[in-house]
Every structure is written in structure tokens, then in C-alpha cells.
C-alpha positions as CSV (number, residue, x, y, z in Angstrom):
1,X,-12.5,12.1,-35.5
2,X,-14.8,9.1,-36.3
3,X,-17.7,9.3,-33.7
4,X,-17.3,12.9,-32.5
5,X,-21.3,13.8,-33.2
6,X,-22.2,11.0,-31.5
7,X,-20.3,11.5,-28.3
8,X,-21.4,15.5,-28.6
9,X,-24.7,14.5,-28.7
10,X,-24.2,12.0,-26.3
11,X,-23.7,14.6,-23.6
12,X,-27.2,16.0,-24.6
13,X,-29.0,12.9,-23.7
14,X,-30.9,12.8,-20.2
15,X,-30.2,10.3,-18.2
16,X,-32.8,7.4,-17.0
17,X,-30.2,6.7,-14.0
18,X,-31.4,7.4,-10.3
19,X,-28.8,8.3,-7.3
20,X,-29.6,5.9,-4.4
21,X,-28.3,7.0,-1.2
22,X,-26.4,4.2,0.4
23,X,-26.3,5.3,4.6
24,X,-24.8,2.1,5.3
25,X,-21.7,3.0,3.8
26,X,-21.9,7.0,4.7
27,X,-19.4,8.3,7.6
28,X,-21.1,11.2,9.6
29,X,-23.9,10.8,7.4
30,X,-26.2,12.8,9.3
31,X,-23.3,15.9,9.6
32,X,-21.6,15.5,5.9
33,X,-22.1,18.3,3.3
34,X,-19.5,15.7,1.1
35,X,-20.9,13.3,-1.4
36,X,-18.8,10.3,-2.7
37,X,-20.9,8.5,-5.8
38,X,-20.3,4.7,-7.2
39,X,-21.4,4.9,-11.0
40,X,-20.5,6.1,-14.3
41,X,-19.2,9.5,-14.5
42,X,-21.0,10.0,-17.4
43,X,-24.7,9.3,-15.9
44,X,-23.6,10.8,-12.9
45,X,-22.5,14.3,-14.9
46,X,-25.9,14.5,-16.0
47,X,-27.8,14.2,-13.2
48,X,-25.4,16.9,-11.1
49,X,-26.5,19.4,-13.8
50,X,-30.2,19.4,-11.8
51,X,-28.3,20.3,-8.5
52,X,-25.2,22.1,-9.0
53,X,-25.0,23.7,-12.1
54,X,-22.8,26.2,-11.7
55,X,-22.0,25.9,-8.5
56,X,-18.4,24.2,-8.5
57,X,-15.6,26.6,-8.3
58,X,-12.9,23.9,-9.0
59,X,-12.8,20.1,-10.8
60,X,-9.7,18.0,-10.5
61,X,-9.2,15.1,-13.0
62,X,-6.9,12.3,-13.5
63,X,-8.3,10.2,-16.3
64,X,-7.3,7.4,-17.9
65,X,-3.6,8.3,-19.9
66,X,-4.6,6.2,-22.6
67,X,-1.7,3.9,-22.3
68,X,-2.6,0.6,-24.0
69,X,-3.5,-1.4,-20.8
70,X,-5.7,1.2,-18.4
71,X,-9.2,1.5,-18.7
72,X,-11.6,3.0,-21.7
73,X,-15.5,3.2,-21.2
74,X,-17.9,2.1,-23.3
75,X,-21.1,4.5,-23.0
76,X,-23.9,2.3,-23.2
77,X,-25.9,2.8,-19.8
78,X,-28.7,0.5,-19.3
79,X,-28.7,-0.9,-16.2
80,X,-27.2,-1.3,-12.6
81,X,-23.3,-0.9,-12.9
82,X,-22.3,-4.6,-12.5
83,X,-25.1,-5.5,-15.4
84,X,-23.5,-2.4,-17.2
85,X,-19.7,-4.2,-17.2
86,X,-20.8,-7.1,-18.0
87,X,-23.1,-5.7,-21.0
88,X,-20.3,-3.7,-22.9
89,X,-17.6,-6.8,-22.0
90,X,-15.1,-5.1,-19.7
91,X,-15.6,-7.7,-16.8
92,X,-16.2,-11.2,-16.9
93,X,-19.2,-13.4,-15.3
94,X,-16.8,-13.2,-12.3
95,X,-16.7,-9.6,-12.2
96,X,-12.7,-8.8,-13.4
97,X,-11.5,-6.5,-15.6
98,X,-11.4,-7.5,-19.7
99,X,-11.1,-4.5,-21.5
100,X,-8.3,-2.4,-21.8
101,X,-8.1,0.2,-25.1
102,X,-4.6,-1.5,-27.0
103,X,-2.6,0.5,-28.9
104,X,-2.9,-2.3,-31.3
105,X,-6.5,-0.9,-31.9
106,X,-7.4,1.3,-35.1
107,X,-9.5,3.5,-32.9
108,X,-6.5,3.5,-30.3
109,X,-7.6,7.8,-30.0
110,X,-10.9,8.0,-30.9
111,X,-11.9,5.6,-28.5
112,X,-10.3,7.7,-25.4
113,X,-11.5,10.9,-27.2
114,X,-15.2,9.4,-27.2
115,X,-14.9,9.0,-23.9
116,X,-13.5,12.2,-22.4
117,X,-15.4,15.1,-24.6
118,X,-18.9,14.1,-23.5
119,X,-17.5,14.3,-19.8
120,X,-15.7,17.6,-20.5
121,X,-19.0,19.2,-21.8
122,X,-21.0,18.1,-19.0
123,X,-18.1,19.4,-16.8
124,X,-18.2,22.6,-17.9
125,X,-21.5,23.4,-17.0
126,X,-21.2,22.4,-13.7
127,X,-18.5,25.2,-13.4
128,X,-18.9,29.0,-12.2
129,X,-18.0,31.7,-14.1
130,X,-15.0,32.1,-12.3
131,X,-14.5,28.1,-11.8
132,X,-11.1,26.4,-13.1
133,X,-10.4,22.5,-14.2
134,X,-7.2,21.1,-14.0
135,X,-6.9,17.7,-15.6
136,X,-3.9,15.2,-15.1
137,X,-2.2,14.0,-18.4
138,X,0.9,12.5,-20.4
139,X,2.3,12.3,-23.3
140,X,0.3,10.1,-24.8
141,X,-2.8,12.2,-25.2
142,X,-2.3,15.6,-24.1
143,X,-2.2,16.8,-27.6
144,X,-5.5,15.7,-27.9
145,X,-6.7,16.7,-24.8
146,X,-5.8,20.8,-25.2
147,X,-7.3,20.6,-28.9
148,X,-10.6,19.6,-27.1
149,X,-10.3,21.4,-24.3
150,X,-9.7,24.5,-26.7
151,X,-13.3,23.6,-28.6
152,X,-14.7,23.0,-25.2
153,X,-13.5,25.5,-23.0
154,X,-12.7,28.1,-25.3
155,X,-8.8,28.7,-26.3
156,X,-9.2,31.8,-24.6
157,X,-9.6,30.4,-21.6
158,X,-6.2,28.2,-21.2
159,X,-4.7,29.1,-18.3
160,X,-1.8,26.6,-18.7
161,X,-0.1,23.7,-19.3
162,X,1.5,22.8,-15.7
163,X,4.2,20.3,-15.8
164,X,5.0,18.4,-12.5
165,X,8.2,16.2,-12.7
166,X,6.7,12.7,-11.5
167,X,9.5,11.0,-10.9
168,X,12.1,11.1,-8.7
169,X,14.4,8.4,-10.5
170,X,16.0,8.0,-14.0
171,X,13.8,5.2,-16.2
172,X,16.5,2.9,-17.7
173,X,14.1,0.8,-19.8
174,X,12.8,3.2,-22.9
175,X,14.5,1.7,-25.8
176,X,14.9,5.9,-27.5
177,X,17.2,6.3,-23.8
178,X,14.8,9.2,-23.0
179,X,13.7,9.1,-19.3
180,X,10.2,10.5,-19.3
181,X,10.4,11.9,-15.8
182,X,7.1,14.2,-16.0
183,X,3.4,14.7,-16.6
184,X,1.1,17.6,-17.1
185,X,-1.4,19.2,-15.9
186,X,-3.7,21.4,-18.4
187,X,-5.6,24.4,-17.0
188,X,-9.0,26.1,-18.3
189,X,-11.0,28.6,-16.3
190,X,-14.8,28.7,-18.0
191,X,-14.5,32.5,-18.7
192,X,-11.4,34.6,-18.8
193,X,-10.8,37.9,-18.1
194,X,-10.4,37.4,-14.1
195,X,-7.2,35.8,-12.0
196,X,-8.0,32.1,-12.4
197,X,-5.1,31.4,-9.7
198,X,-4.6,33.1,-6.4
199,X,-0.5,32.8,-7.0
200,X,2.4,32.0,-5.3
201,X,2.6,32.8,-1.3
202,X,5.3,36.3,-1.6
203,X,8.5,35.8,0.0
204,X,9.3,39.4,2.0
205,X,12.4,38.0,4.2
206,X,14.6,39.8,2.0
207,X,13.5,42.9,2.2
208,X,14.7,45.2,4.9
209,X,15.0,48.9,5.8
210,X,19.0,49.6,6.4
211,X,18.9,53.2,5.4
212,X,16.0,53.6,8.3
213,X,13.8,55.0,5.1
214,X,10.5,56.7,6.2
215,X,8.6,54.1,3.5
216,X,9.2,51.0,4.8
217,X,11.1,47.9,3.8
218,X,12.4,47.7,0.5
219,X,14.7,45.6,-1.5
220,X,17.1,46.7,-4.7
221,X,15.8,45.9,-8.2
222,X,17.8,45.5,-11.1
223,X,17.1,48.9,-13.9
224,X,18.6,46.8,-16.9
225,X,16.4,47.3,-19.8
226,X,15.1,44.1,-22.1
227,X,15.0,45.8,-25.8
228,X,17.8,47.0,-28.1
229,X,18.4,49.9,-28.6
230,X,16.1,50.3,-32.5
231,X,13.6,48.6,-30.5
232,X,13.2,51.2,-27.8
233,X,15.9,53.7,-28.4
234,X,14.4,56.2,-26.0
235,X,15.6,53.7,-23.0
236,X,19.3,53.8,-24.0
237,X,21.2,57.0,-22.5
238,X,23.4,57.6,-20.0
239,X,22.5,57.5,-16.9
240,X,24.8,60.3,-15.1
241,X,24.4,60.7,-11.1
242,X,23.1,64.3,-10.2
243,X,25.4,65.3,-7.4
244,X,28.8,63.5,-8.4
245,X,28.7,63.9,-11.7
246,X,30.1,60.2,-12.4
247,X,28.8,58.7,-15.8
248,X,27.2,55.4,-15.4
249,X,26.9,55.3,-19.2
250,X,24.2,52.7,-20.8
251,X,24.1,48.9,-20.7
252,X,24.3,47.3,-24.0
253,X,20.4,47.1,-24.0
254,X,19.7,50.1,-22.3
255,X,17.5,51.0,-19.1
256,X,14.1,49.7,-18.0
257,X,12.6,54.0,-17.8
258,X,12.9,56.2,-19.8
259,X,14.3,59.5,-19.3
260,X,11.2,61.2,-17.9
261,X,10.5,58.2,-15.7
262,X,14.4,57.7,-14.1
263,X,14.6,61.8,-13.6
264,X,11.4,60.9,-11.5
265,X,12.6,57.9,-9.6
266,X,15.9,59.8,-8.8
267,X,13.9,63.7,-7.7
268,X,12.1,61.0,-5.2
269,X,15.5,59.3,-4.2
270,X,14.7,55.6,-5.6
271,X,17.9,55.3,-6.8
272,X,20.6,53.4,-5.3
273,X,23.9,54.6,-6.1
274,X,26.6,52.5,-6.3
275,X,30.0,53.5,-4.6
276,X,32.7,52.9,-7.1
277,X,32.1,53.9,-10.9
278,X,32.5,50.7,-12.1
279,X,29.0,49.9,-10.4
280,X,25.7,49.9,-11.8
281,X,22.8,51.7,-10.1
282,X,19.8,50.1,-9.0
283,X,16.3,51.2,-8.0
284,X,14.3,50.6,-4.7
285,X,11.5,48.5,-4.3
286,X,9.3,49.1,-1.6
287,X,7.3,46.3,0.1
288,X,4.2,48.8,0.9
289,X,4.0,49.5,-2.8
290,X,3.9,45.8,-4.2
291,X,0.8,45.2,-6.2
292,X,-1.9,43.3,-3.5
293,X,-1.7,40.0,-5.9
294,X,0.7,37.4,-5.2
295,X,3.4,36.4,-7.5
296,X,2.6,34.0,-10.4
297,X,2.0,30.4,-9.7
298,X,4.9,28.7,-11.5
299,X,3.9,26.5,-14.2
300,X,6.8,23.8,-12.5
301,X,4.2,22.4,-9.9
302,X,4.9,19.8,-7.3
303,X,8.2,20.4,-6.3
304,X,10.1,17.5,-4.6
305,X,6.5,15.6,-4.9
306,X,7.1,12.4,-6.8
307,X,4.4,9.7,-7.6
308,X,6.1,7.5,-4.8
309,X,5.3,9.9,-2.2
310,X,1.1,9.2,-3.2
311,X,2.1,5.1,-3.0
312,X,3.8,5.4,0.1
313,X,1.1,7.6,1.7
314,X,-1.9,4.6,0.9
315,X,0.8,2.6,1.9
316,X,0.9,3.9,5.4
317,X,-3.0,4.2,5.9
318,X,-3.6,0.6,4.9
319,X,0.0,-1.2,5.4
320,X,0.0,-2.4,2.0
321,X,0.2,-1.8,-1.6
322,X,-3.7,-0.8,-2.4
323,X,-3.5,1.5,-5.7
324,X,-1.0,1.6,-8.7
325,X,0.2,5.5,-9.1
326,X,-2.4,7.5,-6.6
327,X,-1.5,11.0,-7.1
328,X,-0.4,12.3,-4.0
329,X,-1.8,14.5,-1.3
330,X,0.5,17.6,-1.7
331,X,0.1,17.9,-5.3
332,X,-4.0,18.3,-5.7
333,X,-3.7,20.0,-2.1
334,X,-1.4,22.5,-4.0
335,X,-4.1,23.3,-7.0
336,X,-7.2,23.1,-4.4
337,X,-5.0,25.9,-2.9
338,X,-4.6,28.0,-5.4
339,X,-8.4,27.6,-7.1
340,X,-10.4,29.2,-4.6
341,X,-12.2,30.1,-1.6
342,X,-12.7,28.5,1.7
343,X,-15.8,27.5,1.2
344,X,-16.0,25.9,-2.6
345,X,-17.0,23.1,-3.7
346,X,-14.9,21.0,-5.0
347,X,-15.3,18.2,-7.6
348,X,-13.6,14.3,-9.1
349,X,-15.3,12.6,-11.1
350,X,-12.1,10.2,-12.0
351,X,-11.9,9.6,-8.1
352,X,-9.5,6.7,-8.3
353,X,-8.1,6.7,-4.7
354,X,-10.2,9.4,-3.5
355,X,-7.1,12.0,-3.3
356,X,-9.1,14.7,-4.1
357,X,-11.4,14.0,-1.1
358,X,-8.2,13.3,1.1
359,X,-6.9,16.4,0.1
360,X,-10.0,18.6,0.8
361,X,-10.2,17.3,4.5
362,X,-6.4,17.8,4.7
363,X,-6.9,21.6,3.8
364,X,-9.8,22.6,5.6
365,X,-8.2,21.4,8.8
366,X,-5.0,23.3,8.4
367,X,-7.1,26.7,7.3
368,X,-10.1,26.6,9.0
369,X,-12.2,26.2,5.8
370,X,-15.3,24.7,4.7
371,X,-14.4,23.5,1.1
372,X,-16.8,20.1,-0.2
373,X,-15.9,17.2,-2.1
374,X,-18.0,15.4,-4.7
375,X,-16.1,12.2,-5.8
376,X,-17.5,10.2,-9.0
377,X,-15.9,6.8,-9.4
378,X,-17.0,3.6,-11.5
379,X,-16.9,0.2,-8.8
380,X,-13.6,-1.1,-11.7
381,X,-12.7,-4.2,-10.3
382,X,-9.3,-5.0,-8.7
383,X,-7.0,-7.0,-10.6
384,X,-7.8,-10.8,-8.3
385,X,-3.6,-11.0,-7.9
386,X,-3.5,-7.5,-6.4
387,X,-3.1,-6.6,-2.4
388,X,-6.6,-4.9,-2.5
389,X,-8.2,-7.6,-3.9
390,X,-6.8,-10.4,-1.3
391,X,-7.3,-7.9,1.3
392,X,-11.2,-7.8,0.2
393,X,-11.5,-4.9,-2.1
394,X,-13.2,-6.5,-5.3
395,X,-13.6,-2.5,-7.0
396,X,-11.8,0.5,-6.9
397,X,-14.7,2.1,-4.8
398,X,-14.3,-0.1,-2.1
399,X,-10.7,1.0,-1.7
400,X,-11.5,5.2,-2.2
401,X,-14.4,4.4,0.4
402,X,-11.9,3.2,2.8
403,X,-9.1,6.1,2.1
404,X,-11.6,8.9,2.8
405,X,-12.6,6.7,6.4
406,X,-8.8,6.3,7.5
407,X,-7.8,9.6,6.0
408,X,-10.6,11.6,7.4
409,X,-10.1,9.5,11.1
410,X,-6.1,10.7,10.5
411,X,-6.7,14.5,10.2
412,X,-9.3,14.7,12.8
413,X,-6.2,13.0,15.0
414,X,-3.7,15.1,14.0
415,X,-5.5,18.5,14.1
């Protein structure tokens, strides 16, 4: 696409920008071991590469969709932040927003892709070998997004496209009369090779131990085979039960074992036998024998979690409307969970509302762990009509600032 050298070798440029620690806004700050930064992400990539390269086990993105009315930087660093709004025209002499990347505009994708593929370079070399990304997306530019994610990151290293169904209600008001209930989230570990998620939590209520069997609880297991029979014709027999005699015959695509195998499971009495002939046997599954990794983490993510439940959760810590779609809580909480260690280091550089962070805090109280966020956010400013902005919020940094105050106060209240 038009500009791409430029924005690859825009990621190779060193920065002239300085990170000035600001105690007067810190909480803790003597204690912290979390950093929350007010600048361009851009800049601010390239300086973390002198500290923590290599070092963050997990990054957590939700970037601009590329809608026709959010926000698109324009990479042209000179200054301090309000002189660098005002420089590239996306805030007036007043300080509110002007720019927004139309889908009017003939460079409606290359702008957004300018934007992101410096940052996802830089990114990845802030990751471990073992570290994972997860960025937020929709429709409009998630086709883009995995094609430089694949250049990026490597196609061998997708770990997958997770799709979270964001909303709860039907959307009347597309004129196609499709209601565009979900979003993704796309998943790259820096090297593959290695389980990039920990997996879902097993379920073992079901199994039990009826028969009193000296191995333990088990549960039955269906034997039904998953190839015809000229695609694997030494699974299709019939299976005939040793002592009775009584011909279970073959399903129509044959066992899961072959011969040699189900002659072994039944010599070591794995077999369940059903009671009338009509039946079909099934096999034993014990609970002591179950691989040591979890079941797969579904690629459906975010069950009952809906985009309301982030509003209504800022909602509740400052009693009014402060953010337009925050992700919520449960959802990052969920891929925090299943990145990593307790003691990672976790990292946002499309902070927003400061989820991420909220969601750290929120997890490290419930397990005991010592995870640490860095949050990257540019001070946008608030829309002058919105709640946050009468409410004295002028930038979106004054409002994740906040959240990560009243959020952190609420956890240490509740645990």
C-alpha cells in the first residue's frame, strides 16, 4: 500500500522524546511496580525498547476500528503532545478533536495501516519468546490487520481469530438487515512451537467411579470412528463382545481403534458393554490418565459479556456516562488469564479507559499474583458535549487516570 516503506522505516527511527515522571499524579508512587504513560504510542514504543525488550509476556490492544469518525494519528512527533495536535490539525486552538479518518477519504486504509504496522513492529520486540498479542478488531479492518500481522508476526505464529459476540441486542438500523452482533480478537504468539494459551479450566464433575474401579474416576467415551471406510478401512470391523458372543457389528464409519488397539482396550477391561444388543459399546476414560494440559480455549470468547456490561461498569465507578464502548473487565481479565504467569508483565498501549490496568488489579487480587501493567495512551480530548468533559475530563487520560484510582481503591475494598 502507498506509504508502507515509510511507516516500516518509521519504526526504525529513534526517538528524541524524553519520559517525565509526573509524581503528582502517581497513586502509591513510592510502592507501584505499574506505569501508566500520557503520549504517543508510537514515541513511547521506542523508548520501552531500552527497558523492556523482551520482557512482556502479553500485549492487549484495542485500536482504533477504522470506522469513518474514531481517531487516526498522524506520525509527525516534534514536540510536547498538545503542540503535537495542534501541529498535524486533529485539535483546534481550544484543544478539541478535528480529525477523524472518513471513509470518504482515498487513503480511507492506508491511512489506518500507516498507523498500526510501525506500532506492531515495535510491539513485537517488546515481546518474549513465549509472549502473545491479542488485538481487538471488526469488520472493517481485520482483513488487513491478519495480512500484517502475518508479515509481522510470522503466519506461523497465528494462534487465532477469537470472536466475542459484543452485543447482547439485535441492531435494527443496517440497511443489508444484517445485525453485526460481534467483533474479533486476532491472536499471534512471537515464536511458535510452544502452548501460547494455558486452556480452558477442565470440568471433572462428571466423572465418577460407579463400578468402584481400582483406577479412579472415569467417564464413558464415545468409540465411533471419523473416516469412511476407503479412508481408513482397517477401523471398520465388527466389534464382537469376547464372552457373550453378541455382534455389535460396525458403525457406518467404523471405530476410532483399530483392531490391535480395541483387542488391547478390551484384554485391559476399558470397554463398556452395553446390556441389550441393540446398544453400542463405549470405552472408559480415566480422570488419572487425562493429558496434564487443559482443554482448548474456545475461539467463542466472552460468553454472556456484552459491551454494555464495560459501560455500565464506568458507569458505576463514576455515576455517569464517561467512555463510549470500554471493553469490559471480564473479557481482557479472561485473555490476561489465559497468557501467562503470575508474575508477567503486562502491556496497552491503546489504553482507552485503562481496562487493561483494571483488569490486572482485578486478577492479582483474586489469585494472589503479581502481574504489572504498562498503559500507553495519547491525552485525545473529550468531545466538549460529553459527561467527561462537563465533569472536568478535557482528555481521555484524565478519565483512564481516574478509573485505575477508583478501580484500584474498589478491589483493595472488596478483597
Amino acid at each position: 500500500w502507498s506509504g508502507k516503506k515509510q511507516a516500516q522505516a518509521l519504526a526504525n527511527q529513534p526517538s528524541t522524546a524524553t519520559l517525565r515522571p509526573s509524581i503528582e499524579d502517581g497513586k502509591n508512587w513510592d510502592n507501584t511496580q505499574n506505569v501508566y504513560i500520557e503520549g504517543d504510542n508510537l514515541e513511547v514504543l521506542k523508548l520501552l525498547q531500552k527497558s523492556y525488550y523482551g520482557q512482556i509476556k502479553m500485549i492487549y490492544i484495542d485500536p482504533p476500528y477504522n470506522t469513518g469518525k474514531d481517531f487516526v494519528y498522524k506520525d509527525n512527533f516534534h514536540d510536547n503532545v498538545k503542540n503535537y495536535l495542534q501541529l498535524t490539525g486533529q485539535v483546534d486552538d481550544e484543544g478539541n478533536k478535528i480529525s477523524t479518518n472518513t471513509d470518504k477519504s482515498g487513503r480511507y486504509h492506508t491511512d489506518w495501516l500507516n498507523m498500526m504496522y510501525p506500532r506492531l513492529k515495535l510491539a513485537r520486540n517488546l515481546l518474549k519468546d513465549d509472549g502473545v498479542i491479542f488485538i481487538s478488531i471488526d469488520d472493517n479492518e481485520v482483513h488487513n490487520l491478519r495480512k500484517i500481522c502475518d508479515e509481522i508476526f510470522g503466519e506461523d505464529n497465528f494462534v487465532a481469530n477469537l470472536i466475542w459476540k459484543s452485543r447482547q441486542n439485535k441492531d435494527n438500523r443496517n440497511i443489508t438487515g444484517a445485525s453485526i452482533d460481534h467483533e474479533y480478537i486476532l491472536c499471534f504468539t512471537k515464536n511458535n512451537g510452544h502452548r501460547a494459551l494455558i486452556g480452558s479450566e477442565r470440568k471433572i464433575e462428571q466423572y465418577k467411579n460407579p463400578d468402584n474401579d481400582p483406577r479412579g474416576l472415569w467417564v464413558s467415551a464415545n468409540m465411533v470412528g471419523l473416516l469412511s471406510e476407503d479412508q481408513r478401512p482397517n477401523c471398520h470391523y465388527d466389534l464382537i463382545h469376547p464372552d457373550t458372543g453378541v455382534n455389535y457389528g460396525k458403525p457406518k464409519m467404523g471405530w476410532r481403534y483399530d483392531k490391535n488397539t480395541m483387542n488391547r482396550l478390551i484384554q485391559e477391561d476399558r470397554i463398556l458393554w452395553p446390556s441389550g444388543e441393540d446398544g453400542r459399546p463405549r470405552r472408559k476414560v480415566f480422570l488419572n490418565e487425562l493429558s496434564e494440559n487443559n482443554p482448548g480455549f474456545s475461539s467463542m470468547v466472552g460468553e454472556n459479556i456484552f459491551t454494555r456490561n464495560g459501560t455500565d461498569e464506568l458507569e458505576k465507578l463514576f455515576k455517569y456516562k464517561t467512555f463510549d464502548f470500554p471493553k469490559p473487565t471480564t473479557l481482557v481479565y479472561s485473555l490476561i488469564n489465559q497468557a501467562g504467569s503470575e508474575n508477567d508483565i503486562i502491556l496497552d498501549f491503546f489504553s482507552g479507559s485503562a481496562t487493561t490496568a483494571h483488569a490486572v488489579m482485578q486478577l492479582n487480587a483474586e489469585d494472589g499474583g503479581r502481574r504489572k501493567y504498562i498503559c500507553v495512551q495519547l491525552p485525545e480530548a473529550t468531545a466538549p458535549d460529553s459527561e467527561a468533559y462537563k465533569a472536568g475530563y478535557k482528555n481521555i487520560c484524565e478519565i483512564g487516570k481516574e478509573r485505575i484510582r477508583r478501580a484500584g481503591d474498589k478491589v483493595l475494598a472488596e478483597w
